[in-house]
C-alpha positions in Angstrom: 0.0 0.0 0.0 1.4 3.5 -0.3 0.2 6.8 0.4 -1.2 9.4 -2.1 -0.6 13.3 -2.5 -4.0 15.1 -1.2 -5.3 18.3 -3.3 -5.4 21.5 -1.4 -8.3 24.0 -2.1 -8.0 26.1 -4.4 -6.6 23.1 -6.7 -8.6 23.7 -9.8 -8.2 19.5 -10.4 -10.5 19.5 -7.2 -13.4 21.1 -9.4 -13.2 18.0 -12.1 -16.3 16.0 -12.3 -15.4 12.4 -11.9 -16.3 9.2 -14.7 -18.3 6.1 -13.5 -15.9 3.5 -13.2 -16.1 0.9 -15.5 -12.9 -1.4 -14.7 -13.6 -3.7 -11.4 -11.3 -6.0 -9.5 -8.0 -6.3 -7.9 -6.1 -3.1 -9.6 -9.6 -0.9 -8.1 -9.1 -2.9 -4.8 -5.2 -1.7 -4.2 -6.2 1.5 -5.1 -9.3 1.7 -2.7 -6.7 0.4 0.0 -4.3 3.3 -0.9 -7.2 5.4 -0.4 -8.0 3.8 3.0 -4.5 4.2 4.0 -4.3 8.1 3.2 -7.8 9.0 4.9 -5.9 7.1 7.9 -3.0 8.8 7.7 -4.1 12.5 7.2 -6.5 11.5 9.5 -9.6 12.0 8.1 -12.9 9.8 8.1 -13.3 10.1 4.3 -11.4 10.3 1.3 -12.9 10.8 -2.6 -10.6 9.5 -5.3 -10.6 13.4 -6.9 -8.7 14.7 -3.8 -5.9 12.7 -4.9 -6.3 13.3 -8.5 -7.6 10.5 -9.6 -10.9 11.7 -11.5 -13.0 8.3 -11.0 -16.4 7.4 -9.0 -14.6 5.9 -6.1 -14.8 7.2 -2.2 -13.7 5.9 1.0 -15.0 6.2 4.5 -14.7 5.0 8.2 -16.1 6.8 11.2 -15.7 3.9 13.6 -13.6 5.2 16.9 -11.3 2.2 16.5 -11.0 2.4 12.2 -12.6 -0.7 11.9 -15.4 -0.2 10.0 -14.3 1.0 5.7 -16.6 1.6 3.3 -14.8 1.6 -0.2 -18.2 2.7 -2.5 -17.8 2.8 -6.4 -20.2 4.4 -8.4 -22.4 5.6 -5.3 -25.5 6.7 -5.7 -27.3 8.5 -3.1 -31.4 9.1 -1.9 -31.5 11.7 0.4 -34.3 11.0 2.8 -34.9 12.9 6.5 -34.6 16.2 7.8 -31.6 18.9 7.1 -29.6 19.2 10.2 -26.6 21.6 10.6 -23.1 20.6 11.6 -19.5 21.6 11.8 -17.6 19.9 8.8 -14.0 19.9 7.9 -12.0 18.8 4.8 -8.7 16.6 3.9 -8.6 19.3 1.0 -9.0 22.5 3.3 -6.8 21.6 6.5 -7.7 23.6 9.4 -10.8 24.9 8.4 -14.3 23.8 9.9 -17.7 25.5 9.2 -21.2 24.7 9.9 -23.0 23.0 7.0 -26.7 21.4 6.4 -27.2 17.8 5.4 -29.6 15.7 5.3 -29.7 13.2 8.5 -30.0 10.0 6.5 -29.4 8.4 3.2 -30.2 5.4 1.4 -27.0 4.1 -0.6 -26.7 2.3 -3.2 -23.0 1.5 -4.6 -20.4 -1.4 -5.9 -17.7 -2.7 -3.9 -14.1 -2.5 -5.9 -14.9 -5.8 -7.1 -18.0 -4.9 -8.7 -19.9 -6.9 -6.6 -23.9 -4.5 -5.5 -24.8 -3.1 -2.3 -27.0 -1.2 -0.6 -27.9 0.4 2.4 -28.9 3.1 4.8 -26.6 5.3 6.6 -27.6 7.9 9.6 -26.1 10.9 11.3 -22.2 11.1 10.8 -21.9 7.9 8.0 -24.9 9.7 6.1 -23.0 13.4 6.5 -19.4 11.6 5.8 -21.0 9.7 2.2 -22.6 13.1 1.1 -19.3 15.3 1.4 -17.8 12.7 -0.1 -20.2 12.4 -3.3 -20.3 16.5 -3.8 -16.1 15.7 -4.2 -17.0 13.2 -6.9 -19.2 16.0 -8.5 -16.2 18.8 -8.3 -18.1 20.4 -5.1 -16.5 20.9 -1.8 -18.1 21.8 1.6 -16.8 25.4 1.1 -19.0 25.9 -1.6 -21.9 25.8 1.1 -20.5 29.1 2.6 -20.9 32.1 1.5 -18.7 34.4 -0.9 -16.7 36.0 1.9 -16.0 33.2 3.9 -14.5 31.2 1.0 -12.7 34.1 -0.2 -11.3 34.4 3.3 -10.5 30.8 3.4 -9.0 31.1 0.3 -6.6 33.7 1.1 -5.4 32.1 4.3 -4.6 28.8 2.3 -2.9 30.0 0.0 -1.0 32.0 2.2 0.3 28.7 4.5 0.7 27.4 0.7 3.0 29.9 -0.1 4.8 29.6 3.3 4.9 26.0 3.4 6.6 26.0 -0.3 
């Protein structure tokens, strides 16, 4: 396994819509394990495959305390179902920053596993919140995009500043 080189906002390759995937089995599985690895590593609780520049359907997510518990979903589609609750999220792609965003409390989920192989199911409160940031990366959104103008101009600013400090 190896580790992968995370986007930072403003990183125009973090706008790209990702493709279905189309190629299942053990090449899709290494690479869903990579992603695991990095969303470890940063640490993070989820990890699309477009923060690492790799423009495909493909997320990764574990919210378990102990780490224990991966989801690897390809091609994941989402039925948001429930009320809109507010709460503070943080991104992999925007270190350090964490602002108050509404999503919906549960989700139905339907998805392939790297192998190809169907599931489905329905996820609640942090899983649910975790999937749907995950799925906006997939579709070249991110969670800043929920705040308004000055905020993310602020936010940009500030990154690119520890960007330029950091280089």
């Amino acid at each position: 396994m190896s580790l992968l080189n995370i986007l930072h906002y403003p990183d125009p390759r973090l706008r790209t819509k990702a493709k279905p995937v189309t190629q299942f089995g053990p090449e899709l599985k290494q690479f869903g394990d990579d992603l695991l690895e990095t969303m470890y590593a940063a640490p993070g609780i989820g990890l699309a495959a477009t923060q690492v520049n790799v423009h495909q359907r493909i997320i990764a997510v574990d919210v378990s305390e102990n780490r224990d518990e991966p989801y690897l979903l390809v091609n994941p589609e989402l039925t948001l179902t429930g009320e809109q609750l507010e709460s503070e999220e943080g991104c992999l792609s925007v270190p350090g920053i964490y602002e108050p965003v509404k999503r919906f409390e549960q989700i139905e989920v339907t998805a392939q596993d790297p192998m190809g192989n169907p599931m489905s199911f329905t996820a609640n409160g942090l899983l649910a919140v975790c999937i749907q940031h995950e799925c906006d990366h997939l579709d070249g959104k991110l969670f800043v995009d929920y705040l308004s103008s000055l905020k993310r101009t602020r936010i940009r600013k500030k990154l690119l500043k520890q960007q330029k400090a950091s280089a």
